[in-house]
C-alpha positions as CSV (number, residue, x, y, z in Angstrom):
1,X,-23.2,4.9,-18.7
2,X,-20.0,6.4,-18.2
3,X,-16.8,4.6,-17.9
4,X,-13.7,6.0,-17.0
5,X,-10.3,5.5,-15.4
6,X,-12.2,7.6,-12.4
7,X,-15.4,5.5,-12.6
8,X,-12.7,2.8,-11.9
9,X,-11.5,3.6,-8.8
10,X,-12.4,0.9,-6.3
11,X,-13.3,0.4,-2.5
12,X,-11.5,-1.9,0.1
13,X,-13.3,-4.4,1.3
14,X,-12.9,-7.8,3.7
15,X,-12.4,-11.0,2.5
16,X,-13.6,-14.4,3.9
17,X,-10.2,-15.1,4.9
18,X,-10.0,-12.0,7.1
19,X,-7.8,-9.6,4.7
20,X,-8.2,-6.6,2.3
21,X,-10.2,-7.9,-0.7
22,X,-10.7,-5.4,-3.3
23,X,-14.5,-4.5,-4.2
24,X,-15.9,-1.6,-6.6
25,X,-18.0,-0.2,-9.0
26,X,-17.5,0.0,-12.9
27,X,-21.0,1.7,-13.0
28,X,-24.6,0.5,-13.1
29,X,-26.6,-1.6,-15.6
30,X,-30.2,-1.6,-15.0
31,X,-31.2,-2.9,-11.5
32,X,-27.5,-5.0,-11.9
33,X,-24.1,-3.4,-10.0
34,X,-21.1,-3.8,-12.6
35,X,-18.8,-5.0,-10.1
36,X,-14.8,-5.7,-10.3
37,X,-13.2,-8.0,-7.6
38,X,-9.4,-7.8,-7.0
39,X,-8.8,-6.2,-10.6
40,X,-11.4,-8.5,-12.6
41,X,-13.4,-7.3,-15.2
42,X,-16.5,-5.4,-14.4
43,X,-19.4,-8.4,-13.9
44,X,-23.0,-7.6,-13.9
45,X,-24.6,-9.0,-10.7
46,X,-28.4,-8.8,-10.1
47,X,-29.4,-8.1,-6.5
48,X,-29.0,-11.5,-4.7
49,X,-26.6,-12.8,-6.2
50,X,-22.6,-13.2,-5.3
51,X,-19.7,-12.9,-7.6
52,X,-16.0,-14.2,-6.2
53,X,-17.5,-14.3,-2.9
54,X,-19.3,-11.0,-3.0
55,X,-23.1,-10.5,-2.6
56,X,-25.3,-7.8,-3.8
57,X,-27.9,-6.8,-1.3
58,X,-29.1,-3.9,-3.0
59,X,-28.6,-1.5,-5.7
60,X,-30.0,2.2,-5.6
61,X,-28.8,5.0,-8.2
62,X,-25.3,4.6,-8.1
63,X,-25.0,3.0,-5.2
64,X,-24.5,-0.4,-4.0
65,X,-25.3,-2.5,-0.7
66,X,-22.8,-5.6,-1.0
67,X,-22.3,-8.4,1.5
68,X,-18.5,-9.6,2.3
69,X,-17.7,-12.1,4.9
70,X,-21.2,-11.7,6.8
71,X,-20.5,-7.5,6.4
72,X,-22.3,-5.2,4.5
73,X,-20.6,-2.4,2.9
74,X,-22.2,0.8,0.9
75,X,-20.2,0.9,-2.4
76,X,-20.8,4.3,-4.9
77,X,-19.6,4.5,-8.4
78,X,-16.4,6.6,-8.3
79,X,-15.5,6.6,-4.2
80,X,-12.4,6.7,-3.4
81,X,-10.3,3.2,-2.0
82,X,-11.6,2.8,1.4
83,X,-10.4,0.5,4.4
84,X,-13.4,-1.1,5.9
85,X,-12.1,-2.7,9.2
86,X,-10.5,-5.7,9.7
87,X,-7.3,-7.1,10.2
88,X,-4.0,-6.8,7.9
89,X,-3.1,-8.8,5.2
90,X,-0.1,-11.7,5.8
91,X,3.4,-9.8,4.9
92,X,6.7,-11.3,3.8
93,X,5.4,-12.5,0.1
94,X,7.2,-12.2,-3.1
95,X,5.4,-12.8,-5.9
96,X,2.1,-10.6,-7.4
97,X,0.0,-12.0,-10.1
98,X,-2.3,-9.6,-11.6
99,X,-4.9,-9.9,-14.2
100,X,-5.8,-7.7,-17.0
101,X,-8.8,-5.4,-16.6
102,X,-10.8,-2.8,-18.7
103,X,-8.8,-2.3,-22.0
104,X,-5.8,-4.4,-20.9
105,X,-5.0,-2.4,-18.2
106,X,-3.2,-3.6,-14.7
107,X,-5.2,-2.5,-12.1
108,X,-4.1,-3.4,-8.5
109,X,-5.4,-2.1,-4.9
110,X,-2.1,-1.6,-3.2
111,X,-0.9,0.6,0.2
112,X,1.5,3.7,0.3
113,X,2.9,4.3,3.5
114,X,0.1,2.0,5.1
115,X,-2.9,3.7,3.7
116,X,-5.2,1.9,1.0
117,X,-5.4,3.1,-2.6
118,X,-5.7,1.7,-6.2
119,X,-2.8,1.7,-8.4
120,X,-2.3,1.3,-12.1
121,X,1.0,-0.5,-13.4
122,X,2.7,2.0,-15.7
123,X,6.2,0.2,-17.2
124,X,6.8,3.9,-18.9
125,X,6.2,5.5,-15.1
126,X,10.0,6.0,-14.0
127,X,8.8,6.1,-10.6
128,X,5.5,5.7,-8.6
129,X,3.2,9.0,-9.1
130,X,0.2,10.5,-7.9
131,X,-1.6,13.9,-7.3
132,X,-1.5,16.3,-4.9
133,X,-4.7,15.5,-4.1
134,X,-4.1,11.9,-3.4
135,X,-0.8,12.5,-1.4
136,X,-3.0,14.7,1.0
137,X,-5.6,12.0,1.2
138,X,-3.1,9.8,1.9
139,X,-1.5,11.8,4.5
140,X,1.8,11.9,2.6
141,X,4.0,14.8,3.5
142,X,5.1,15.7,-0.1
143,X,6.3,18.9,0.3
144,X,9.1,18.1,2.5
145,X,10.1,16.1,-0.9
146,X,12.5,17.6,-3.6
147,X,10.8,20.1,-6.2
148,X,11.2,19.4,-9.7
149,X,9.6,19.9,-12.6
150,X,7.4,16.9,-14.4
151,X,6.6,16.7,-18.1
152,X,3.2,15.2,-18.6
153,X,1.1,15.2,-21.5
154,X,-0.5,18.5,-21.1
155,X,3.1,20.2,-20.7
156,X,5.5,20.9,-17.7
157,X,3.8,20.9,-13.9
158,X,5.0,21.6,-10.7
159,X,6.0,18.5,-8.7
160,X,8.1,17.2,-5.5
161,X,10.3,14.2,-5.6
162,X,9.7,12.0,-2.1
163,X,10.8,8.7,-1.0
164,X,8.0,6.2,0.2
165,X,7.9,4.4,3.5
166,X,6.4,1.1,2.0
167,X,4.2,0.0,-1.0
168,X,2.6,-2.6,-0.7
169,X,0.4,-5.1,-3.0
170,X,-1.5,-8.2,-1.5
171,X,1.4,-9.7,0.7
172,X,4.4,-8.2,-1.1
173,X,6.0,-5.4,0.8
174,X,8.9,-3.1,-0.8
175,X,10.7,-0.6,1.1
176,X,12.0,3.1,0.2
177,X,10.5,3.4,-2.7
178,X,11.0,6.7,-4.8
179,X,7.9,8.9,-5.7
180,X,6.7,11.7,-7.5
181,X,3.8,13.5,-6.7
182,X,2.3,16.3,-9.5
183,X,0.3,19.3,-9.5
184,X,-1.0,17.8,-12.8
185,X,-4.9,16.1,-12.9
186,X,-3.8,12.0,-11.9
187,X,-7.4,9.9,-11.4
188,X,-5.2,7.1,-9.7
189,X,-1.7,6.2,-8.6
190,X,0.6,5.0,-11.3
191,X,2.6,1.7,-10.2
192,X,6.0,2.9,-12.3
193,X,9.3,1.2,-12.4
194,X,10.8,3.0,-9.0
195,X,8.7,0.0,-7.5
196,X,8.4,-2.4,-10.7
197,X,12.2,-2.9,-11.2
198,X,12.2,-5.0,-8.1
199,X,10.6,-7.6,-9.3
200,X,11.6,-10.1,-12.2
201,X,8.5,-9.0,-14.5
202,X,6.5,-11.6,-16.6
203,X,3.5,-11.7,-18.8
204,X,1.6,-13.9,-20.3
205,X,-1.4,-13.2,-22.3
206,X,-3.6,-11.0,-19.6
207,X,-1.8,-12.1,-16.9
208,X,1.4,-10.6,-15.2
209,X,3.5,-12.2,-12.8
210,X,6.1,-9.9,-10.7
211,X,9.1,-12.2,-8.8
212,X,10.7,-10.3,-6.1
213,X,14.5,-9.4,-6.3
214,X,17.1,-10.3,-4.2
């Protein structure tokens, strides 16, 4: 079983309570889906059974039937963040708490610009970043942006310098908020400090609490 930071990538689901919930797949273990809710870490659920309020219905390969709020949803290890009806989430928050995933890791489904996506908090990320591949699927007009030129682990790449509409994570929204987007191979959108300086940042053991600014 493979499991990697693109393996990690997760779907967007409904909650009970009527908002985005988020709902993927680590990978598979036997006849059980290895699933992660809102940034947990990847539980193995049997067919039939429910996990934070989700419910398998089926597995299949590396796919997954699940059940949310009375809706069932096809899930496949690796799909890309999806938006599966519903209506929005409440607005207006301030605080995030997120939990530590896979290897201590902050995972978070978020929005760019309105438009779902999973996001990895990056304190060493000067600004929020992503491929070009996920700006296009995003619909985010990067090369209207500013080009510059990005060092990155594999050397010096091509990239454009944008300002974002919104980002948002669960009810917390922030406003023009600096980007980068890179020619360079990204498998998810890093969370950097463009957004994270914002907030009044604390941790405590694997959880992370961020307290707007004002």
């Amino acid at each position: 079983m493979k499991t990697t930071l693109i393996a990690l990538v997760l779907g967007c689901l409904l909650s009970p309570a009527g908002w985005a919930q988020t709902v993927g797949l680590s990978g598979m273990l036997g006849g059980k889906a290895l699933v992660i809710v809102d940034g947990s870490a990847p539980k193995a659920v049997a067919v039939g059974e429910s996990y934070k309020g989700v419910k398998i219905v089926s597995t299949q390969g590396d796919d997954a039937v699940v059940e949310v709020g009375g809706k069932q949803h096809k899930l496949r290890v690796g799909d890309a963040p999806a938006s599966v009806g519903g209506g929005a989430a409440p607005s207006g928050g301030n605080r995030i708490v997120l939990t530590a995933g896979t290897g201590g890791h902050f995972f978070t489904q978020g929005q760019l610009n309105g438009k779902s996506t999973q996001m990895l908090v990056d304190t060493g990320a000067t600004s929020v970043a992503m491929s070009v591949a996920e700006a296009q699927r995003l619909g985010i007009e990067y090369k209207s942006g500013q080009p510059i030129q990005m060092s990155t682990a594999n050397g010096i790449t091509q990239g454009w310098r944008i300002k974002l509409d919104s980002v948002r994570v669960g009810d917390v929204v922030v406003h023009g908020v600096e980007a980068a987007v890179t020619t360079g191979s990204m498998s998810i959108v890093l969370l950097g400090n463009s957004f994270l300086t914002r907030f009044q940042m604390n941790r405590a053991n694997d959880q992370m609490v961020l307290e707007k600014r004002y």
